[in-house]
C-alpha positions in Angstrom: 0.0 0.0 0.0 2.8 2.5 1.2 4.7 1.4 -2.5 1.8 2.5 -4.2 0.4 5.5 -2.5 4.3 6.7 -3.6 4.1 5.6 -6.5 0.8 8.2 -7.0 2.5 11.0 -5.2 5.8 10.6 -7.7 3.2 10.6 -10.6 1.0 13.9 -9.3 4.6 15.7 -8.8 6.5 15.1 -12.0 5.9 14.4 -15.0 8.8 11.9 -15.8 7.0 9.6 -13.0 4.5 8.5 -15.6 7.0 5.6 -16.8 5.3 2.5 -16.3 6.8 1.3 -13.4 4.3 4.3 -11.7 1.4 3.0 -13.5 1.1 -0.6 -13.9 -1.2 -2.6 -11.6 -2.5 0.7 -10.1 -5.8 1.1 -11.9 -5.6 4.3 -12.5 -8.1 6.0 -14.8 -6.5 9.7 -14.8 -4.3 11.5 -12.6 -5.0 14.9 -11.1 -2.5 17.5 -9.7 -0.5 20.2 -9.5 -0.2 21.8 -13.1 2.3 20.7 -15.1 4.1 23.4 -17.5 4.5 22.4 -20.8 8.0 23.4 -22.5 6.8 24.2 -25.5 3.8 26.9 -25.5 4.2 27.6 -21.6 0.7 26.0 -21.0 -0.3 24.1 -18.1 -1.7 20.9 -17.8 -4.5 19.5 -16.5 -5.5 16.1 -16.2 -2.9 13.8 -17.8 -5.5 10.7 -19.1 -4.0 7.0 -18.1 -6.5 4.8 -19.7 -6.7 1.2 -18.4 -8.7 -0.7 -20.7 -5.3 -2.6 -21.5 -2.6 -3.8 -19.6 -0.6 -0.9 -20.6 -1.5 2.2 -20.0 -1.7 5.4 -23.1 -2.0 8.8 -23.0 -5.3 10.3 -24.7 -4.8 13.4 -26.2 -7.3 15.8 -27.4 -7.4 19.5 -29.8 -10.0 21.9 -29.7 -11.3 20.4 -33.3 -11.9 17.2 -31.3 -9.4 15.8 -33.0 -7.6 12.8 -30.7 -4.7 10.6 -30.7 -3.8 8.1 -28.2 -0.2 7.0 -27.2 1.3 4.6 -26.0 4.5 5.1 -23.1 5.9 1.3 -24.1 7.3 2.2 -26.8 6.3 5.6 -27.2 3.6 4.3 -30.1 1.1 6.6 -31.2 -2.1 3.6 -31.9 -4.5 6.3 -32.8 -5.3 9.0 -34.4 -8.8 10.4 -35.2 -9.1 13.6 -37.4 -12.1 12.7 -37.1 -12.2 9.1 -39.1 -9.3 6.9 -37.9 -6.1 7.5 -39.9 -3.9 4.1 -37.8 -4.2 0.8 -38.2 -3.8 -1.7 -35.3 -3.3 -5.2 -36.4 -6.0 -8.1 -35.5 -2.5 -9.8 -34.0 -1.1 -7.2 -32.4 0.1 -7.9 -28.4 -1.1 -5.1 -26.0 0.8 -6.7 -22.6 4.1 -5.1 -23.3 5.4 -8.6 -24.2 6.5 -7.9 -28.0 6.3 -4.4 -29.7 3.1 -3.0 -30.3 2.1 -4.0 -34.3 0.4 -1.1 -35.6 0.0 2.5 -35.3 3.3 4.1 -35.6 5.8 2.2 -33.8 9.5 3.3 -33.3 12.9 1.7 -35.4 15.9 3.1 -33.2 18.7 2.3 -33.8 18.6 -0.1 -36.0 16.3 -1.2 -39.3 15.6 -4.5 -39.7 17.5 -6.9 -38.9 21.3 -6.8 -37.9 23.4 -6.7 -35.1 20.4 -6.4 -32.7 16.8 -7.3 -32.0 14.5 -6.4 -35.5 14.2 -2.7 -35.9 16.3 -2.1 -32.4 15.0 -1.8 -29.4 12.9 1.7 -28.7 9.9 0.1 -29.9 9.7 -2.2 -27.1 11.3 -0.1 -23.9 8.9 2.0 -22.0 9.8 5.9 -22.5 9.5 8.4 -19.8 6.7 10.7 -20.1 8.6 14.1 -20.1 6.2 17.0 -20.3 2.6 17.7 -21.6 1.0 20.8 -23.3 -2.5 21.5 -23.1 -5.5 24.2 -23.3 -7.7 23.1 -21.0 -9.5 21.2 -21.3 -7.8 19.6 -23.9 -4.5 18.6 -23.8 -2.3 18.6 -27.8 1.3 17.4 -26.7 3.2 14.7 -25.1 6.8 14.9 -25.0 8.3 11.6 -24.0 12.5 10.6 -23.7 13.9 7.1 -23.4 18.1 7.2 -22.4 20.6 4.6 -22.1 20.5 2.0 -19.3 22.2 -1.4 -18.5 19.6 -2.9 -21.0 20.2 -1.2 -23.7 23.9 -0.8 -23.0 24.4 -4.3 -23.0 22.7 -4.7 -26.4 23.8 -1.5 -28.0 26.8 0.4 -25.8 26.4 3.6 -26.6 24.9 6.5 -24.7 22.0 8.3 -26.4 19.0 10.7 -25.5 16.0 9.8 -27.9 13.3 12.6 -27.0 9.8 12.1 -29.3 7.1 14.8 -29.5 3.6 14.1 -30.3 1.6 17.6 -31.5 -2.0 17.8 -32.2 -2.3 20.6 -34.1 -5.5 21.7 -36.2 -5.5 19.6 -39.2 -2.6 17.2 -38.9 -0.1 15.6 -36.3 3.0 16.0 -36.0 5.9 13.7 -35.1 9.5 15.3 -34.2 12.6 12.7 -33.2 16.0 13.9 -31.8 18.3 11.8 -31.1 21.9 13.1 -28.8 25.1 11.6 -29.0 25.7 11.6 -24.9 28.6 9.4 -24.8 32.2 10.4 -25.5 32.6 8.6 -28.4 31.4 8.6 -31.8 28.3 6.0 -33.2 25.9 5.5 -35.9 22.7 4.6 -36.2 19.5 4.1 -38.1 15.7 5.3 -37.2 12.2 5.1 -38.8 8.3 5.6 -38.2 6.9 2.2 -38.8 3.8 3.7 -39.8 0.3 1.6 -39.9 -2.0 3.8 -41.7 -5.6 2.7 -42.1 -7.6 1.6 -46.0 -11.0 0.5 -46.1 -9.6 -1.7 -48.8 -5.8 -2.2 -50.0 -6.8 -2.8 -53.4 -8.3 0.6 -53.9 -5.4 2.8 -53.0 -1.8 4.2 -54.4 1.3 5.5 -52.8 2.0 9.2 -54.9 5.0 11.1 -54.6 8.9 11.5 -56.3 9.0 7.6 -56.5 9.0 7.6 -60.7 13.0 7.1 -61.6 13.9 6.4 -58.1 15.9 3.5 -57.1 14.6 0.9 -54.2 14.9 -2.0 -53.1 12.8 -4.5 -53.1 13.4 -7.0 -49.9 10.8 -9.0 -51.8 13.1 -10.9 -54.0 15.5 -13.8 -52.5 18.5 -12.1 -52.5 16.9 -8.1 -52.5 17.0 -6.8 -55.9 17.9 -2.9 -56.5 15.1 -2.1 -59.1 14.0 1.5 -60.6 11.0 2.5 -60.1 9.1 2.9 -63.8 5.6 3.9 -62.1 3.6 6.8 -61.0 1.7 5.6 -58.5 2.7 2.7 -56.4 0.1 -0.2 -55.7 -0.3 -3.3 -53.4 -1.3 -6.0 -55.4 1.1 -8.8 -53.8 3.6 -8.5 -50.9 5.9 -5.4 -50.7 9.1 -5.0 -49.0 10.3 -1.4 -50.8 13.0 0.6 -49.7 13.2 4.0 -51.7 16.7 5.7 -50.7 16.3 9.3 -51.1 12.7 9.6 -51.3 11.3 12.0 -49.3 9.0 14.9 -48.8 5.5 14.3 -49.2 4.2 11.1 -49.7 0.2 10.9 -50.1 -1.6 7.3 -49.8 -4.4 8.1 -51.7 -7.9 6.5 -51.5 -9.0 6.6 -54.9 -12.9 5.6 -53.8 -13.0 8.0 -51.2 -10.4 10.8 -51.1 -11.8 12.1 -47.9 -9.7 9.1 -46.4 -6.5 10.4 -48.3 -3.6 10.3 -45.6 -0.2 12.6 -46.9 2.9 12.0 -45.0 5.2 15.6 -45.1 8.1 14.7 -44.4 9.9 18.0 -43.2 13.5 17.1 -41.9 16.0 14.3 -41.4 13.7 11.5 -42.8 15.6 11.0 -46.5 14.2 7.7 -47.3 10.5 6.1 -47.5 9.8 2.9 -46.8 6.6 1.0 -48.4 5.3 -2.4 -46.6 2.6 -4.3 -46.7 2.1 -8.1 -46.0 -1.0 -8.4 -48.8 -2.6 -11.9 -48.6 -2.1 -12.1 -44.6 -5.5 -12.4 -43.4 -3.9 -13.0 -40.0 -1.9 -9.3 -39.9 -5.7 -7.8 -41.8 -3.3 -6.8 -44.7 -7.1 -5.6 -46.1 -7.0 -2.9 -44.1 -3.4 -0.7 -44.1 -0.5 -0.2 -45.4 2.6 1.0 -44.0 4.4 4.2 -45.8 7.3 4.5 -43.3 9.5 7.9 -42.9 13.2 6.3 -42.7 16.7 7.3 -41.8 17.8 3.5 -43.7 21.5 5.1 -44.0 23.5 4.9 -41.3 23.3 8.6 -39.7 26.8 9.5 -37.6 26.6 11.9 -34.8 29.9 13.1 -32.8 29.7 14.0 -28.8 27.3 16.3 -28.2 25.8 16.3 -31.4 22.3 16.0 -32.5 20.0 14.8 -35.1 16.3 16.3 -35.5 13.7 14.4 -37.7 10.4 15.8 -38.2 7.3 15.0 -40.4 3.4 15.3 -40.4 0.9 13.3 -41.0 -2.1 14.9 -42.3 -6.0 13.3 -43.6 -8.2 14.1 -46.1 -8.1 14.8 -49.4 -4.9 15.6 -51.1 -4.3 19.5 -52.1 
């Protein structure tokens, strides 16, 4: 009893005491307290939403166009967003107990893409990340600001020192997503990041990727051994299983509904993201491949940042129809 009525003071007083370790197993539905000041917009706020429905607690955030999102601490995975139809995609398969990464919405690849030296698309994706700050005007709240550091865990899987600090923004018709990653160490490293992002279709077979992907060079992870192939189309479809990698694609990527444009999604990518990433495991009733596709802003080369140093990735995401 004494553990947890600490645990609930830590939360009320700070706001990096909404890691998980404060919130599991507690129950808690929302936690009230003294204001918290955001960093950005100098706006205090109110009550910081800790849904339960799940084993994991999220964070439900809210603009004044009633406009939400909802997100995730494990992982720091945005699983919703509703401006106002639903623009993610959770999988039928996904796991919501924090025992494997969270398979939809837009889950995390830091520091590492795929497979390599480490686990599958690193390890943020399945750490929880401290809940830094919030911004809000009351009574809705538009920002969460969340950091994830080095510890022994990820130290002994990856030993280098880093400060990863991720900013989820409402803002009146889009959401924005903004990565920095710091070079705390004393030492020089690399690494790799990307937004695995699950965006919503009411039907796969009646939408296209647009954007500078005609001339451009990817490659496709589909063929045994991947295959660098230039890209000859327009617009890219899903008609079988895609694995595409387009190096140096960037800036804004629309997946476009052709039945019903008002469920257009563009992707804006505005900084650090140079590469897009197209997914999609069509013919998996399992994963509901009916239902999304993944267009993933990427970082696929091998970004190098000295002591000190930072790198600052930013893009939107933004429904309805293209303009």
């Amino acid at each position: 009893m004494l553990r947890q009525i600490l645990c609930v003071s830590l939360l009320v007083a700070s706001a990096d005491a909404f890691g998980m370790s404060a919130t599991m197993g507690l129950g808690l539905r929302s936690v009230k307290g003294p204001a918290i000041a955001g960093r950005q917009g100098g706006r205090a706020a109110g009550a910081l939403q800790m849904m339960g429905d799940t084993p994991l607690r999220t964070i439900e955030l809210k603009n004044a166009e009633g406009h939400t999102a909802t997100v995730y601490p494990f992982g720091a995975c945005v699983s919703s967003y509703k401006a106002p139809h639903e623009v993610l995609f959770i999988r039928p398969d996904a796991k919501l107990d924090g025992s494997k990464p969270i398979s939809g919405g837009v889950p995390h690849c830091f520091p590492q893409f795929g497979p390599g030296e480490i686990q599958q698309h690193g390890f943020a994706r399945n750490l929880v990340w401290d809940v830094r700050d919030v911004r809000a005007d009351e009574p809705d709240m538009q920002q969460v600001v969340m950091t994830l550091r080095d510890n022994d865990e990820t130290m002994a899987m990856w030993p280098n020192k880093f400060e990863a600090t991720y900013t989820v923004s409402l803002e009146e018709d889009r959401m924005d997503l903004e990565l920095v990653v710091k070079n705390t160490d004393d030492k020089a490293w690399d690494f790799q990041a990307a937004l695995h992002t699950y965006f919503h279709v009411t039907d796969i077979d009646k939408c296209e990727v647009t954007g500078a992907f005609k001339g451009a060079t990817y490659l496709d992870k589909m063929q045994d051994p991947p295959k660098e192939v230039k890209e000859t189309r327009d617009a890219v479809v899903f008609d079988k299983e895609v694995d595409s990698v387009y190096k140096g694609v960037t800036g804004e990527v629309a997946l476009v509904n052709k039945v019903n444009d008002a469920q257009t999604t563009t992707l804006r990518n505005l900084k650090g993201w140079k590469d897009t990433v197209l997914w999609s495991p069509y013919g998996n009733d399992g994963m509901g491949y009916k239902n999304f596709a993944c267009v993933e802003s990427a970082a696929v080369t091998p970004e190098t940042l000295k002591p000190g140093e930072s790198w600052n990735a930013i893009c939107s995401i933004i429904p309805g129809p293209s303009k």
